[in-house]
Residue frames relative to the residue before (quaternion, step in Angstrom):
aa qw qx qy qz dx dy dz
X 1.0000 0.0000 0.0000 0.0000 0.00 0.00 0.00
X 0.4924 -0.5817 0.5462 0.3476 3.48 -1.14 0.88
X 0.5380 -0.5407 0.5885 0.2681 3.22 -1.84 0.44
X 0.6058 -0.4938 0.4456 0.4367 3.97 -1.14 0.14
X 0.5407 0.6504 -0.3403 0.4110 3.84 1.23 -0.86
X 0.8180 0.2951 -0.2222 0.4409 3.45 0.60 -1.69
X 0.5178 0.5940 -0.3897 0.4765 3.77 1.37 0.12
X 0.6970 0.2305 -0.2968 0.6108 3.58 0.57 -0.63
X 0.6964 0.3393 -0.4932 0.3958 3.51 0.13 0.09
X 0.4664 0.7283 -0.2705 0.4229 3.80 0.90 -0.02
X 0.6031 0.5333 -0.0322 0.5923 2.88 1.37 -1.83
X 0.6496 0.6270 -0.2038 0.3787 3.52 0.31 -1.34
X 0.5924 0.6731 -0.2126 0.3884 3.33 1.28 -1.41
X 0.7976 0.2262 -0.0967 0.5507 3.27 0.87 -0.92
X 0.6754 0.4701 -0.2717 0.4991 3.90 1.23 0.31
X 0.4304 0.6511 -0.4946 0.3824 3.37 1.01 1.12
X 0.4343 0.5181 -0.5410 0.5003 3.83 0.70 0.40
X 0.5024 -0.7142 0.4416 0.2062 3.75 -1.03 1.05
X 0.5467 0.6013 -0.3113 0.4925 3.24 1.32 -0.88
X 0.6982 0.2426 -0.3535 0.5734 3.99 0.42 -1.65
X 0.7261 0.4466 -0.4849 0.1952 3.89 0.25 -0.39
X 0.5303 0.5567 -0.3642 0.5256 3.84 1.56 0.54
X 0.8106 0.3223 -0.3451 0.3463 3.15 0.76 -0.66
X 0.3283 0.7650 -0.3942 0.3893 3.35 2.21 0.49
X 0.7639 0.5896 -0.0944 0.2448 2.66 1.22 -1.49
X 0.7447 0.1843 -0.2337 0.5974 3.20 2.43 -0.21
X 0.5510 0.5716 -0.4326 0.4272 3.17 1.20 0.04
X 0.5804 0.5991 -0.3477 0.4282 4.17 1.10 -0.58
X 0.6640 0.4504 -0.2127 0.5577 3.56 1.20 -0.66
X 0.6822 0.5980 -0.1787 0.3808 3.26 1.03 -0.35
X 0.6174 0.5123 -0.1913 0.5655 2.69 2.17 -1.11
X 0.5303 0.5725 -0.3556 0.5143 3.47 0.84 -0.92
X 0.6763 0.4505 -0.3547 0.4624 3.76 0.21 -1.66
X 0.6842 0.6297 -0.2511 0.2689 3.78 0.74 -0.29
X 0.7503 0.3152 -0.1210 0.5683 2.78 1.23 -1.03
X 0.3520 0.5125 -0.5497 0.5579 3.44 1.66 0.44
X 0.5757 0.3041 -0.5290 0.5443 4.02 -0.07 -0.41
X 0.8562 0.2857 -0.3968 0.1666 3.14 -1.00 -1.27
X 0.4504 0.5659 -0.4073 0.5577 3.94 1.32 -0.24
X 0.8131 0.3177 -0.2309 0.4297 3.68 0.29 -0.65
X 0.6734 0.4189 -0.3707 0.4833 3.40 1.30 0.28
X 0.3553 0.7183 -0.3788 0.4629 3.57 1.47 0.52
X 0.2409 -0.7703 0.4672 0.3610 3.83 0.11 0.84
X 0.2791 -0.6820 0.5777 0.3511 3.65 -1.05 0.40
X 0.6537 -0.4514 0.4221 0.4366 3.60 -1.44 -0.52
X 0.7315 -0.4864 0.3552 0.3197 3.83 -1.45 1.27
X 0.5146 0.6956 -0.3063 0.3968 3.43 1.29 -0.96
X 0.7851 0.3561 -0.0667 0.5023 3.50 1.01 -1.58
X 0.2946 0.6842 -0.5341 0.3999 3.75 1.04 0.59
X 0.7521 0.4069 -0.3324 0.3979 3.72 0.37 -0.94
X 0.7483 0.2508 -0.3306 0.5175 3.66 1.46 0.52
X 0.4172 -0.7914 0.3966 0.2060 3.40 -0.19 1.20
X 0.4091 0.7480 -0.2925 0.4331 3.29 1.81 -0.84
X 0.8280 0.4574 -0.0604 0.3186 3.05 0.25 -1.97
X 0.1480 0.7633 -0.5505 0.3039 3.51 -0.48 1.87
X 0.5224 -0.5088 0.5054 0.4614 3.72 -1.03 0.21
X 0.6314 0.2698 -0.4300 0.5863 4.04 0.16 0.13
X 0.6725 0.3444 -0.5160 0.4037 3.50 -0.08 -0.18
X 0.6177 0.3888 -0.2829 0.6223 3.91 0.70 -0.85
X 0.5792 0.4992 -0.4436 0.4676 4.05 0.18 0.30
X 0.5964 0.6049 -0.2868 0.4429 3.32 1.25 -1.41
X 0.7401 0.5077 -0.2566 0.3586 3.06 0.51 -1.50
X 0.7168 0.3416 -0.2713 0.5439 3.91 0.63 -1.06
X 0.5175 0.5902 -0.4319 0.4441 3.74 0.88 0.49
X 0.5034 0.6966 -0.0970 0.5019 2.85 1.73 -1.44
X 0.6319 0.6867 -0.0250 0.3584 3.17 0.56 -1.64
X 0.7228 0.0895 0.0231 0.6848 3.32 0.53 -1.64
X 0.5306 0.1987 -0.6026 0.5621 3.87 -0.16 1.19
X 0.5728 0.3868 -0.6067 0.3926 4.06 -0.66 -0.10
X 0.6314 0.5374 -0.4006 0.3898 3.69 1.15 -1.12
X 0.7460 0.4774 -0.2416 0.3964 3.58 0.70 -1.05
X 0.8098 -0.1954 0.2057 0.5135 3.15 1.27 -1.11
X 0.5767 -0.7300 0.2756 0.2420 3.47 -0.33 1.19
X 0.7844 0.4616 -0.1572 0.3833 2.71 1.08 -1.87
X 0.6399 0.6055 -0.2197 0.4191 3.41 1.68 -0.71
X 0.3334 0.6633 -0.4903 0.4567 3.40 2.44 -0.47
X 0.5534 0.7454 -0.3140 0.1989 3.22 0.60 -2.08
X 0.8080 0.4642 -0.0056 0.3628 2.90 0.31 -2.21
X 0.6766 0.4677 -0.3191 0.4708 3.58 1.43 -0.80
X 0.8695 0.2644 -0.2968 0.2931 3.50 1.20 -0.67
X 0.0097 0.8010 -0.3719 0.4690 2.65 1.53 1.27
X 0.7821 0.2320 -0.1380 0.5617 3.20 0.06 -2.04
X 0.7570 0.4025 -0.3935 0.3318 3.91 0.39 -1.10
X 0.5464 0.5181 -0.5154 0.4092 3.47 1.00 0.24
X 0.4931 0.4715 -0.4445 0.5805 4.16 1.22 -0.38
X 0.8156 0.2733 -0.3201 0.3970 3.60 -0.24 -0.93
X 0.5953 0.4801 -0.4827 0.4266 3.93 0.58 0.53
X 0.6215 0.5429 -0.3661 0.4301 3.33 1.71 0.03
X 0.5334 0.6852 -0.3124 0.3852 3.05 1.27 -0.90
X 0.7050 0.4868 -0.1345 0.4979 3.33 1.09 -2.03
X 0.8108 0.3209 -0.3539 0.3382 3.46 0.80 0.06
X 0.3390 0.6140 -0.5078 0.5002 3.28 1.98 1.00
X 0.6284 0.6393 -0.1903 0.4002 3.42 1.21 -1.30
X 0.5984 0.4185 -0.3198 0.6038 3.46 1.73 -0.27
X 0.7636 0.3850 -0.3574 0.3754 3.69 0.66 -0.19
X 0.2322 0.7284 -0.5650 0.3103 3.34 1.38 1.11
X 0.6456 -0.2800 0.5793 0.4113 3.21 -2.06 -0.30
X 0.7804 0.3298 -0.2107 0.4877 3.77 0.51 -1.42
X 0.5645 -0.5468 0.4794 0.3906 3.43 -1.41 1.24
X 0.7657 -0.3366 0.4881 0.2493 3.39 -1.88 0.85
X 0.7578 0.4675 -0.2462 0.3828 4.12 0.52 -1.07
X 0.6424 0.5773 -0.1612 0.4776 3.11 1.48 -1.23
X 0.7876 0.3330 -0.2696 0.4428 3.33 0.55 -0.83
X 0.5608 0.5763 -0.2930 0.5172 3.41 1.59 -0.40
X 0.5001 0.5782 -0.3175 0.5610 3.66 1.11 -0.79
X 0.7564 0.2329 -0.2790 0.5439 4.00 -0.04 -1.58
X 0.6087 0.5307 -0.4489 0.3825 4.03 0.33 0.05
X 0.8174 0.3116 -0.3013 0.3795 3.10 0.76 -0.72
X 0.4593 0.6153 -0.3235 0.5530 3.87 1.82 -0.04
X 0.7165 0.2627 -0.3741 0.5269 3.93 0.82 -0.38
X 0.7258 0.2199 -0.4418 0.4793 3.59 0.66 0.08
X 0.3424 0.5930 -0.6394 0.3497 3.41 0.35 1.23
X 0.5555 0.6854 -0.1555 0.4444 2.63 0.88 -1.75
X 0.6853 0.3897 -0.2604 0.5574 3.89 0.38 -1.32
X 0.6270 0.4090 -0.4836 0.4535 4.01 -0.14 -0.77
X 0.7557 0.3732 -0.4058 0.3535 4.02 0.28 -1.48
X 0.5133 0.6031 -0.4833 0.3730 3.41 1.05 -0.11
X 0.7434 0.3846 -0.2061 0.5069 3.47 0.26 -1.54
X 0.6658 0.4411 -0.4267 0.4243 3.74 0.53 -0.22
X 0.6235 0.5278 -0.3115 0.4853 3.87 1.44 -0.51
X 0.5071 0.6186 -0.3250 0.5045 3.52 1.97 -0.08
X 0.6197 0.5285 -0.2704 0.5134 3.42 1.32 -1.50
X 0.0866 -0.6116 0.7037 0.3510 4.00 0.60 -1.27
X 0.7058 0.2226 -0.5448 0.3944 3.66 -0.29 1.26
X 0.5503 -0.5195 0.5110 0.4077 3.13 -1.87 1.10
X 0.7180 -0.3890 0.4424 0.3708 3.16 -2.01 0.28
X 0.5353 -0.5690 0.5212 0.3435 3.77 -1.57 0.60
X 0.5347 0.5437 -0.4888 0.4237 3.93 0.56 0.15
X 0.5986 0.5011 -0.3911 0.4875 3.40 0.71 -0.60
X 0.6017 0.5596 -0.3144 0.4754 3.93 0.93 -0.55
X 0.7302 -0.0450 0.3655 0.5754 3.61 0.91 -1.73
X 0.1864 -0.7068 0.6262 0.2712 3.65 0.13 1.38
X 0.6651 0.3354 -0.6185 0.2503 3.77 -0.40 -0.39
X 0.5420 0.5411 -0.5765 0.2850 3.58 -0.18 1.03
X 0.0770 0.8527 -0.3556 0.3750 2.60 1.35 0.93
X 0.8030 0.2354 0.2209 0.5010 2.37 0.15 -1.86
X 0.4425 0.6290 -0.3758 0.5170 3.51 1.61 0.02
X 0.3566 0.8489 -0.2419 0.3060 3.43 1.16 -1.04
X 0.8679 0.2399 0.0349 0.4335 3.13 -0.37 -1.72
X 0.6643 0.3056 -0.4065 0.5478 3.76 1.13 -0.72
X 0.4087 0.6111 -0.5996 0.3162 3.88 0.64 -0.04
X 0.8118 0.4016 -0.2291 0.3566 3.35 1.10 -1.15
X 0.2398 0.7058 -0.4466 0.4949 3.49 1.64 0.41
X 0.8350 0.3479 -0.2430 0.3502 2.75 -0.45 -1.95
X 0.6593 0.4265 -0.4703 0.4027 3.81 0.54 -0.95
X 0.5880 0.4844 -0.4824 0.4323 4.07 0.50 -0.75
X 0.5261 0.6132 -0.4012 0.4315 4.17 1.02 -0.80
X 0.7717 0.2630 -0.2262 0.5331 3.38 0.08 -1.45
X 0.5950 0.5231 -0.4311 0.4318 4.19 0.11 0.08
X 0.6486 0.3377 -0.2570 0.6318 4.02 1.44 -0.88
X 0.4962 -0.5311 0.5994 0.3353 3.91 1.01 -0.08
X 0.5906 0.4734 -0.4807 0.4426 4.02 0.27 0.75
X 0.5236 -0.5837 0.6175 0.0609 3.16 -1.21 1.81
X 0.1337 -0.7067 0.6890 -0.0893 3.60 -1.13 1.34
């Protein structure tokens, strides 16, 4: 298994144009904050009613969760941190007028939309196309830079 270093540095490779590295910087949180809604607007089974907790983003969280503690504690830290903000957000986003899918759906298509932009700034395809677990490389990339800006080792 790579190390968290040769992933964010890997990653990095293709996220050195300022533009894709700003629009990384809201559109990657945005994605995630998406697919928490849409995962949490998926009905679960009758079984899982007696925990309100218990959802396909909340069980997504966790194996997300999972593989950063593998890569790197402190960056575990830092993710459930953020996925504990962005499960708040998504559950203002559920007390809209608009269903929970919809608004999670057009969130996660305009910050699609933003990455192919900033990556057509960078002239390289995205690093998923290389290795989908950059996926998920993604979001602690953006950790680690907020880490090394507060001076915290990852």
């Amino acid at each position: 298994m790579r190390t968290v270093g040769e992933w964010l540095d890997e990653y990095g490779l293709s996220h050195r144009n300022p533009l894709n590295e700003r629009l990384h910087f809201i559109c990657v949180p945005a994605i995630v904050l998406s697919v928490i809604g849409l995962l949490m607007a998926v009905p679960t089974p009758e079984a899982w009613s007696a925990y309100p907790w218990l959802n396909w983003a909340s069980l997504a969280s966790v194996a997300a969760l999972a593989y950063y503690l593998a890569l790197s504690r402190p960056l575990a830290a830092g993710a459930l941190v953020a996925f504990a903000l962005l499960f708040v957000i998504v559950r203002g986003l559920a007390s809209l007028a608009v269903p929970l899918w919809a608004s999670s759906l057009a969130i996660f298509v305009i910050a699609w939309i933003g990455q192919f932009i900033g990556h057509h700034a960078e002239g390289k395809r995205p690093s998923f196309f290389k290795d989908v677990q950059f996926l998920l490389i993604g979001p602690i990339w953006l950790l680690a830079a907020a880490y090394r800006r507060l001076g915290l080792k990852y």
